[in-house]
Kinemage of the C-alpha trace (Angstrom):
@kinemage 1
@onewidth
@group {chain A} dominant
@subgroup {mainchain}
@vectorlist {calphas} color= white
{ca unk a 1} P 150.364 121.954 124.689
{ca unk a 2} L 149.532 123.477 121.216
{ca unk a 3} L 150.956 120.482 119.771
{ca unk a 4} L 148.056 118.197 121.847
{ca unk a 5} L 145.803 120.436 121.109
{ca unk a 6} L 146.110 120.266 117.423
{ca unk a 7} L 146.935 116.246 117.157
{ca unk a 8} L 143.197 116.146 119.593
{ca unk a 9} L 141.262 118.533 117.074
{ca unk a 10} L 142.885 116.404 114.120
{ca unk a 11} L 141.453 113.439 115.278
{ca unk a 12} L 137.995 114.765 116.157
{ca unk a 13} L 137.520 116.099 112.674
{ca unk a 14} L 139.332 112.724 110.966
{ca unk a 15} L 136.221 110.915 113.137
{ca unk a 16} L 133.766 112.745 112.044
{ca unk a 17} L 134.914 112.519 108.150
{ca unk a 18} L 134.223 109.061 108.282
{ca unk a 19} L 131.255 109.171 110.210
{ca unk a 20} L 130.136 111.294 106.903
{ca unk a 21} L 131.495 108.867 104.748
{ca unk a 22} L 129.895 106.120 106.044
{ca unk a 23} L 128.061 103.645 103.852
{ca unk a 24} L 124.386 104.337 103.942
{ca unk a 25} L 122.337 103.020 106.211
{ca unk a 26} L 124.778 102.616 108.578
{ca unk a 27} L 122.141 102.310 111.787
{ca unk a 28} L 117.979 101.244 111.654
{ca unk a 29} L 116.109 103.694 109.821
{ca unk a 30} L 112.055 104.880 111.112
{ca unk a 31} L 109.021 104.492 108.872
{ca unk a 32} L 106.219 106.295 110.420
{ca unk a 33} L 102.849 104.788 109.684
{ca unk a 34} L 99.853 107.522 109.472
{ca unk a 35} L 97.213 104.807 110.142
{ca unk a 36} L 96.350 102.819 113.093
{ca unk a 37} L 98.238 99.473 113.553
{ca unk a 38} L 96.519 96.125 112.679
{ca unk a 39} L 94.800 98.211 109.718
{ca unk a 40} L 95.218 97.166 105.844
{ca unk a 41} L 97.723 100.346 104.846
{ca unk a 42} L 99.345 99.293 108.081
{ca unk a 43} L 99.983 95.574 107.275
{ca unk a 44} L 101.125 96.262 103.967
{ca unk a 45} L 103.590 99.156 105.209
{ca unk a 46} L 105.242 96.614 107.369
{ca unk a 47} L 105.494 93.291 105.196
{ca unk a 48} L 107.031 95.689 102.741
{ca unk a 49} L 109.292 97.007 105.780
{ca unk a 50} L 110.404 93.524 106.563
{ca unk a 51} L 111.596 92.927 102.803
{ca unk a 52} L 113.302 96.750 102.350
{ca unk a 53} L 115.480 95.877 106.058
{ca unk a 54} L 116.872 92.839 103.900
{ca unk a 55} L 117.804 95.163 101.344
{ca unk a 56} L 119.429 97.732 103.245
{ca unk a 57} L 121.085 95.868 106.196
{ca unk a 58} L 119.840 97.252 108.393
{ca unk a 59} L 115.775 97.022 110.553
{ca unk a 60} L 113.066 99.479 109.297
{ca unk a 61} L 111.038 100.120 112.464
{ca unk a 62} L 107.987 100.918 111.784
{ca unk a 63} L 106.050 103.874 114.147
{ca unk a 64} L 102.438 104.036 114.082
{ca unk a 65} L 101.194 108.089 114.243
{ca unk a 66} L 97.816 108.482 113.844
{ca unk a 67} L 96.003 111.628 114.131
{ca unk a 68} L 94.356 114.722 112.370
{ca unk a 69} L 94.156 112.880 109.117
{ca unk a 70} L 97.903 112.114 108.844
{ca unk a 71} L 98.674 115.630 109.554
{ca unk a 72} L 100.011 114.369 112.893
{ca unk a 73} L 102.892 112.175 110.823
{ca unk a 74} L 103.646 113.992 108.170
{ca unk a 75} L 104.203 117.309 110.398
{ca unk a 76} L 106.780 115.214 112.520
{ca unk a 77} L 108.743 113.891 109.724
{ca unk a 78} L 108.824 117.483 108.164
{ca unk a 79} L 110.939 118.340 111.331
{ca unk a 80} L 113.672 115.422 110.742
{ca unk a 81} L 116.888 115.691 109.855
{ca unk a 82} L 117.379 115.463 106.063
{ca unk a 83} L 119.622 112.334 106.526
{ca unk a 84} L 117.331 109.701 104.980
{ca unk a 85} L 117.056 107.759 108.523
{ca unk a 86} L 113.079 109.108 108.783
{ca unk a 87} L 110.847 107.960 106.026
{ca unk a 88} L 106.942 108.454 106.144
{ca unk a 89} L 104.317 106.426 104.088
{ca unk a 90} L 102.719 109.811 101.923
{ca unk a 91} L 99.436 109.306 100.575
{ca unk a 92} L 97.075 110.900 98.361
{ca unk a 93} L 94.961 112.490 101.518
{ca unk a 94} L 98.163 114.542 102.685
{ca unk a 95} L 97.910 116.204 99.659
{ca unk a 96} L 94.144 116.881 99.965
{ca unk a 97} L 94.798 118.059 103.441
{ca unk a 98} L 97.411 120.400 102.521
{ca unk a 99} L 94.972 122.130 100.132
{ca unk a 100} L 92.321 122.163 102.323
{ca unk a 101} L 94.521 123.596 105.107
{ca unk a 102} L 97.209 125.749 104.392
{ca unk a 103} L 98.600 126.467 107.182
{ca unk a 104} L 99.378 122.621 108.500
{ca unk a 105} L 103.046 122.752 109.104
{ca unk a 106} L 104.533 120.583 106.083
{ca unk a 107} L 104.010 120.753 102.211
{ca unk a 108} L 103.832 117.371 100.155
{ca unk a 109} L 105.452 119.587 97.084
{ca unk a 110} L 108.652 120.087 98.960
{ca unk a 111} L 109.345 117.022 100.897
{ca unk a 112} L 111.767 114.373 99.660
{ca unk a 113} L 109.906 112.210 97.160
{ca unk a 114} L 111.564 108.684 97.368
{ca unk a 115} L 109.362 106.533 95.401
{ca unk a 116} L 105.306 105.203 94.719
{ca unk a 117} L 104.503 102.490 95.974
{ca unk a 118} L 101.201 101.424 94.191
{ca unk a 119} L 97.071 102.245 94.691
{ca unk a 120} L 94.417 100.965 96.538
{ca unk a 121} L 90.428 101.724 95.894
{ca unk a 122} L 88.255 102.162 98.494
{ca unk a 123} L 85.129 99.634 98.493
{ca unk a 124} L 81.923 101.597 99.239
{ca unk a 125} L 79.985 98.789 102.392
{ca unk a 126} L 76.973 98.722 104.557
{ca unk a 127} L 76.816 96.283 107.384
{ca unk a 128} L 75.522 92.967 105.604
{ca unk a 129} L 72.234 92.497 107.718
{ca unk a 130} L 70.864 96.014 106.071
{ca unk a 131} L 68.273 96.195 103.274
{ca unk a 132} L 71.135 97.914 101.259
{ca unk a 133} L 72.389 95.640 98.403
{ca unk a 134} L 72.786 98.442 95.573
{ca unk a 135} L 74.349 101.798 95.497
{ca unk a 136} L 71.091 103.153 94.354
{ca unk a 137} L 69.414 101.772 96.941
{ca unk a 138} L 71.819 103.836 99.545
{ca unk a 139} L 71.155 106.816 96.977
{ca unk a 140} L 67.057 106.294 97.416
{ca unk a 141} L 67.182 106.420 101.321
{ca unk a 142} L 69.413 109.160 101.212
{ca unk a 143} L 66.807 110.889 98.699
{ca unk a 144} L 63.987 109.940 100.998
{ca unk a 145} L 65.489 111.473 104.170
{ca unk a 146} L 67.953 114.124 103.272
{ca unk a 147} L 70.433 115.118 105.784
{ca unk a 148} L 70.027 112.014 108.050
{ca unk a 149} L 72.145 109.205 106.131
{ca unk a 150} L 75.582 109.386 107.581
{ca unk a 151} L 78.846 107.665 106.490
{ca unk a 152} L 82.061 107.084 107.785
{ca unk a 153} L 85.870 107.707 107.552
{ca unk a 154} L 88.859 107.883 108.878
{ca unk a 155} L 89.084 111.664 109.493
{ca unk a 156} L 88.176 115.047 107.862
{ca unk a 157} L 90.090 115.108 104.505
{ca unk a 158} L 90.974 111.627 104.608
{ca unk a 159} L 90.414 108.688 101.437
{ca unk a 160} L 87.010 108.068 102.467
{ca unk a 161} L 85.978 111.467 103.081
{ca unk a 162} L 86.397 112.131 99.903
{ca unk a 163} L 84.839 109.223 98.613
{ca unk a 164} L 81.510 110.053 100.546
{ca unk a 165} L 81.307 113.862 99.625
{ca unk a 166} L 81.971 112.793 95.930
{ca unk a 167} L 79.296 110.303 95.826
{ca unk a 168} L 76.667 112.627 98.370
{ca unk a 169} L 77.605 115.242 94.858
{ca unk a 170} L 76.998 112.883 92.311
{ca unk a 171} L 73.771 112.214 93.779
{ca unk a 172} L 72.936 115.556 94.798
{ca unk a 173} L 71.757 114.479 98.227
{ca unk a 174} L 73.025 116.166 101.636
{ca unk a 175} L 74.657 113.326 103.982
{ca unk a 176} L 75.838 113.347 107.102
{ca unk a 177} L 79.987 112.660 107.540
{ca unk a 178} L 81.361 110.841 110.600
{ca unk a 179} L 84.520 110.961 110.973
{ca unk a 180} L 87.008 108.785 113.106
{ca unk a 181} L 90.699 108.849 114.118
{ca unk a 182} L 91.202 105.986 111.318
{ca unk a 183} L 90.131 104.066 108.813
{ca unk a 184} L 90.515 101.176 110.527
{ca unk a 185} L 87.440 102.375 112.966
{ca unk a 186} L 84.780 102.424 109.127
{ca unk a 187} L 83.903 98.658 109.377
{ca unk a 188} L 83.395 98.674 113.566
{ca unk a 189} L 81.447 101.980 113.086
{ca unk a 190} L 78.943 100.274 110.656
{ca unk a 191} L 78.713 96.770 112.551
{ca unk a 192} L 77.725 98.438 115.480
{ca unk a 193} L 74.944 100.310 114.228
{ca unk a 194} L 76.598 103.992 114.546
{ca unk a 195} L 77.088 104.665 110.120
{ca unk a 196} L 74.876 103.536 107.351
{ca unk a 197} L 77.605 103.308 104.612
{ca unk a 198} L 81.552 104.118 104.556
{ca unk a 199} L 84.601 103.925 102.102
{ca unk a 200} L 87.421 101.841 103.688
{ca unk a 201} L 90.803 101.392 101.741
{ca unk a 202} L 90.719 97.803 99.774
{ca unk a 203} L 93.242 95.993 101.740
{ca unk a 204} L 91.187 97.008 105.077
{ca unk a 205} L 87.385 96.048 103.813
{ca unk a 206} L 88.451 92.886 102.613
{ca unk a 207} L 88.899 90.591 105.862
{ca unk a 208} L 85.658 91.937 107.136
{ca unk a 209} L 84.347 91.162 103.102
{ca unk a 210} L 85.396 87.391 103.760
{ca unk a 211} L 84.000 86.487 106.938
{ca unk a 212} L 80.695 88.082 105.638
{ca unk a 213} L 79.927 91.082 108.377
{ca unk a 214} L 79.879 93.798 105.655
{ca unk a 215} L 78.630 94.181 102.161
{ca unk a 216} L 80.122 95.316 99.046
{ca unk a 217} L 78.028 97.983 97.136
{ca unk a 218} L 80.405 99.682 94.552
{ca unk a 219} L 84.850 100.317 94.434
{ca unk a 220} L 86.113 103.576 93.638
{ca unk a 221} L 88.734 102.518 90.978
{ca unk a 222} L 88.211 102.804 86.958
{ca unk a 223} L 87.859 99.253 86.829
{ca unk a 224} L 86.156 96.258 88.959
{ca unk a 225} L 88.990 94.304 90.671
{ca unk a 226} L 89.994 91.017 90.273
{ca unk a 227} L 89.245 90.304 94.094
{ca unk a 228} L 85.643 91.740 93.582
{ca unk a 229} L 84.924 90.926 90.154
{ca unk a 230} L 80.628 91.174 90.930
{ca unk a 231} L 80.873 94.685 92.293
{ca unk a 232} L 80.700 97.190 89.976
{ca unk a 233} L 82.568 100.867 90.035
{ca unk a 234} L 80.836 103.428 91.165
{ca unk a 235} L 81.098 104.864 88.119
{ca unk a 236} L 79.189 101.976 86.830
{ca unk a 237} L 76.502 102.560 89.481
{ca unk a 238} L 76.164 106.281 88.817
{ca unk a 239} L 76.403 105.996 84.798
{ca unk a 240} L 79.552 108.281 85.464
{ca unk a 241} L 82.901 108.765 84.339
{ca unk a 242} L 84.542 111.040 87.011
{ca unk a 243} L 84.440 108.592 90.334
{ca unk a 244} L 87.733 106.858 89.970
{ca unk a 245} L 89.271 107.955 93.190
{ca unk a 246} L 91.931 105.724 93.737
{ca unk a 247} L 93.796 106.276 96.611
{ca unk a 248} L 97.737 106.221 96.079
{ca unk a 249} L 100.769 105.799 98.623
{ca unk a 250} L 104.657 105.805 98.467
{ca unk a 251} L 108.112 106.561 100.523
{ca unk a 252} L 108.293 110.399 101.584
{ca unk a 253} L 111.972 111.784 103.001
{ca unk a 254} L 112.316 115.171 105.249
{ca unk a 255} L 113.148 117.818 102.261
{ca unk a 256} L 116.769 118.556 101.249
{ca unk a 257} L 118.263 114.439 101.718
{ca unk a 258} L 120.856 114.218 99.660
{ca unk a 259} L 120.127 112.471 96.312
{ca unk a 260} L 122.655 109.605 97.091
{ca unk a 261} L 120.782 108.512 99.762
{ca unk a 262} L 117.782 108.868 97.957
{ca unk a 263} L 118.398 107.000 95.235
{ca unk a 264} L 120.351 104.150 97.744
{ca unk a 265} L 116.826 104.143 99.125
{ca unk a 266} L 114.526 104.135 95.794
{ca unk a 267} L 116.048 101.136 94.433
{ca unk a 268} L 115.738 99.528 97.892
{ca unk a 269} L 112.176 99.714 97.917
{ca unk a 270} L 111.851 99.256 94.237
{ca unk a 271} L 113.652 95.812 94.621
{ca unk a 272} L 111.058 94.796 97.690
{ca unk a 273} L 107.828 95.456 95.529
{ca unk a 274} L 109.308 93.361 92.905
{ca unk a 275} L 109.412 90.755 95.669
{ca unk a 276} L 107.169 87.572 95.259
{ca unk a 277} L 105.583 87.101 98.698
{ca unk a 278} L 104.686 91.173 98.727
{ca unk a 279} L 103.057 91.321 95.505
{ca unk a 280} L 101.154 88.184 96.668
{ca unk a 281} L 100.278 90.284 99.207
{ca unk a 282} L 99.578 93.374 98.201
{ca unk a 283} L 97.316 91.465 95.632
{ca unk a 284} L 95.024 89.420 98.334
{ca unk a 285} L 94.450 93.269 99.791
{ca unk a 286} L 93.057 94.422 96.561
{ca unk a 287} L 96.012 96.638 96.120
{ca unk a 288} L 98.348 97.513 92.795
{ca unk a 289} L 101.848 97.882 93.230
{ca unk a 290} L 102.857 100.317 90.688
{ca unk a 291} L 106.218 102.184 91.358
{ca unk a 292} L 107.707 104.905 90.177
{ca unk a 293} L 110.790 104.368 87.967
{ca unk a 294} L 112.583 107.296 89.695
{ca unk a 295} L 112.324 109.568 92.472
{ca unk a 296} L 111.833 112.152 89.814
{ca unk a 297} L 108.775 111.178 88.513
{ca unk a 298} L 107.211 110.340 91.816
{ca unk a 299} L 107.438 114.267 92.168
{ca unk a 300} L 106.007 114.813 88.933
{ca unk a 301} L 103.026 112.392 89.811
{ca unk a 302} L 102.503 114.714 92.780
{ca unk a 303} L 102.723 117.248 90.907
{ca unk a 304} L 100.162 116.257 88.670
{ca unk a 305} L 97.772 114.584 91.866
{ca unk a 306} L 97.660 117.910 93.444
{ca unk a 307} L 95.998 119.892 90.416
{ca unk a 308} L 93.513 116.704 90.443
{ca unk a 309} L 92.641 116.901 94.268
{ca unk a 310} L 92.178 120.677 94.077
{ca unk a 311} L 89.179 120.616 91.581
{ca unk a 312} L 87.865 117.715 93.731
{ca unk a 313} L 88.390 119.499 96.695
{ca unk a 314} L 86.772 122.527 95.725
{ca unk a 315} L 83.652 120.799 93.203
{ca unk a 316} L 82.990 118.357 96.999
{ca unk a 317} L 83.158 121.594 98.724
{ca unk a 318} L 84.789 119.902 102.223
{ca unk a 319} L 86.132 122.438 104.289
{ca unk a 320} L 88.136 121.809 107.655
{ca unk a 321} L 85.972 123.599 110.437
């Protein structure tokens, strides 16, 4: 009897030895998406998905979880297991809500920092059939009826939040800030008559740019893209040098996975940005892929992004309600 016992506890623990030992990824992993499916970040999280499941061996599944801002995602992948199987696209605004709200259950300092992934301006638009073709033009109504000009975004604390309370600042002018459940619901907003101006990522304003429903007044990054080479930076528009708000993303891990699998996954995702048809891509949404080189200094470009958003944070003066 003791005998069975022991060969049956043997076994058990001999099983679960090499389930540990197990080549990672050994089953599909999760990528949850903070913004709302169809939109630019969206597309671009998924054709990189598609390249990083070749890598691995095994699917990335991507799960859309939009709400609060991306405090919705990045609370639910704070609660995984630390086994690398849960990844999250970070981004710039989970760092500006943290600091704006303290107590939101996860910390981008002490998650798992896999790797960047690149930047992506946001394009400052007005619905194409407005009078609006300048940014000082926007500027001069906003001066002429203060407190009724309104612009969009895709939620309190969010890219194009900040976008719009930095420029209302730079102008000195009180606006009015509407925010959605995504970004993705900027361009609709000001088509249907609801916003007069609003932020949206590059790789989301520039199908609507194409087909010629919205303008393009001004892009948030230190220099005028390639895509966009007759809009100027907003920096340009103001006479400024302290508008370059580009918005960054990359590959956040539950805190505490081990730094095998972490690195297993870096070079994964490092190898799919190198990829020809996603740089092709990223590049026709107005994006830069820019990597890390390790995990390491993705956590020293937080680091680093977190003293920046502070002082912008508390010069913009945006406060949760």
């Amino acid at each position: 009897m003791r005998l069975g016992l022991a060969v049956a506890v043997a076994t058990l623990l001999s099983g679960a030895a090499r389930a540990s030992d197990a080549p990672f990824p050994s089953r599909p992993i999760r990528l949850i998406v903070p913004y709302a499916a169809g939109g630019g970040p969206d597309v671009l999280a998924r054709k990189t998905a598609e390249v990083v499941s070749r890598e691995l061996g095994q699917p990335v599944v991507v799960e859309n979880k939009v709400g609060a801002g991306g405090i919705l995602a990045a609370e639910v992948l704070a609660q995984q297991p630390a086994d690398g199987y849960t990844l999250m696209i970070g981004a710039s605004t989970h760092v500006t809500q943290k600091l704006m709200q303290p107590s939101v259950k996860f910390d981008p300092a002490t998650l798992t920092h896999v790797i960047r992934t690149g930047f992506s301006p946001q394009v400052m638009v007005v619905k194409a059939s407005t009078p609006y073709r300048t940014v000082a033009d926007v500027a001069q109504a906003a001066r002429n009826a203060p407190g009724t000009l309104n612009y969009a975004s895709g939620g309190i604390g969010s890219a194009a939040h900040l976008a719009g309370a930095a420029f209302a600042n730079a102008v000195r002018v009180e606006m009015v800030h509407i925010p959605y459940k995504g970004s993705v619901e900027i361009v609709p907003s000001l088509i249907r008559g609801d916003t007069t101006f609003g932020f949206p990522v590059a790789s989301t304003a520039m199908p609507p740019l194409a087909t010629g429903t919205v303008r393009a007044l001004a892009v948030t990054s230190a220099h005028r893209l390639p895509n966009l080479p007759g809009v100027p930076t907003l920096n340009e528009a103001l006479g400024r040098q302290d508008l370059a708000l580009d918005s960054w993303s990359g590959i956040w891990a539950p805190a505490g996975v081990p730094k095998p699998v972490v690195a297993r996954l870096h070079a994964a995702f490092r190898k799919a940005l190198s990829d020809p048809a996603v740089r092709d891509f990223y590049e026709k949404a107005a994006s830069v892929i820019d990597p890390t080189p390790t995990p390491e200094a993705f956590s020293r470009f937080i680091a680093e992004e977190t003293a920046k958003y502070r002082r912008i944070v508390e010069l913009s003066r945006i406060a949760v309600q």
